[in-house]
N, C-alpha and C positions, 0 to 999 in steps of 0.2 A: 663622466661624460665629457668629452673633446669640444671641441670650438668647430659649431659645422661652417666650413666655407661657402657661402651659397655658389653656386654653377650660372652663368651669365650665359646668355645663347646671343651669340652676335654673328654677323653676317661677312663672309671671307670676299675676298679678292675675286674670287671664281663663281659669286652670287650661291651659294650654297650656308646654312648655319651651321654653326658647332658653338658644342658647350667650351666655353672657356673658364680659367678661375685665374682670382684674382691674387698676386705677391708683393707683399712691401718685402722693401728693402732700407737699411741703415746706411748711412754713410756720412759722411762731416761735413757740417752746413758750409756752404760756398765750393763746395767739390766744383760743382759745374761751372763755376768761374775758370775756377782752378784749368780745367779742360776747353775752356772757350766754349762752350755749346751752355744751350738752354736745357732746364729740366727736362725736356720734353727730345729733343736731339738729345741729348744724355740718358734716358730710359731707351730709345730706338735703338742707338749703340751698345748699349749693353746686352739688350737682347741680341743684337747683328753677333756680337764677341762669344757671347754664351754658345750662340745657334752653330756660329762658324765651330769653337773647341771642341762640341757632345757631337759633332759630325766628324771633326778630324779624326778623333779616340775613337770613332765608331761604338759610340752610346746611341746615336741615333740615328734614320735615313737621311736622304737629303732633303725629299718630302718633308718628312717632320722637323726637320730643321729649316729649311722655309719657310712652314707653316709656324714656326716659334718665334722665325723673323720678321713674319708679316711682308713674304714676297712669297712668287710664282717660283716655281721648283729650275726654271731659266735661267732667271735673275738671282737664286743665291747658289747654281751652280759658279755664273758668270762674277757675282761678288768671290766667289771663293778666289779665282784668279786673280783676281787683285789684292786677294790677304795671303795671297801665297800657299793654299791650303788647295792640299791634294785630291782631287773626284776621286781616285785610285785609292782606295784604306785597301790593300793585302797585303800579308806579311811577305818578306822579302824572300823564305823561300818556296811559298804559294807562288809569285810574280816568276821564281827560277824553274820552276816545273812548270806552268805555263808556256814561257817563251822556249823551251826546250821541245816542247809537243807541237808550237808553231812552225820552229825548224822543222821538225821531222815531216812537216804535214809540206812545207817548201820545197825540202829535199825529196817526196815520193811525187811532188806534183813536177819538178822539173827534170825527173829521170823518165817523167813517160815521154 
């Protein structure tokens, strides 16, 4: 028999519940010295770092990755611009057939 996690229902940003659970984590005592931040600013940014990479890799939407950040689906589009991380996850020659069918749809609308 496994270790049951209990499921915690807590209340989001948008006034709606959802089960959540709960994750430790290890790491070496005084880390958060180490980084200037409190335990507490140092668990935020982890999750913020976590939410922003499983969305860059496209693990997961942006939705759920706000939702793992503890923001509005706005505000960790708008975080992503500032860590430099791309709204855009398609692969480069998805993105080349795309703007390929853009031209063509340019080019039949400025010949009429």
């Amino acid at each position: 028999m496994g270790i049951r996690i209990p499921k915690i229902t807590e209340n989001t940003n948008k006034g709606t519940c959802m089960e959540i659970e709960e994750m430790k984590m290890k790491y070496p005592s005084g880390f958060e010295l180490a980084v200037h931040m409190t335990k507490e600013e140092m668990e935020h940014h982890i999750r913020l770092m976590a939410a922003l990479k499983m969305f860059e890799l496209g693990k997961v939407s942006s939705g759920k990755a706000a939702e793992f950040a503890g923001m509005s689906r706005v505000e960790f589009l708008e975080t992503c611009g500032r860590y430099h991380v791309s709204v855009f996850n398609y692969p480069a020659e998805e993105i080349e057939q795309e703007l390929k069918k853009d031209l063509e749809v340019v080019r039949k609308m400025s010949s009429q």
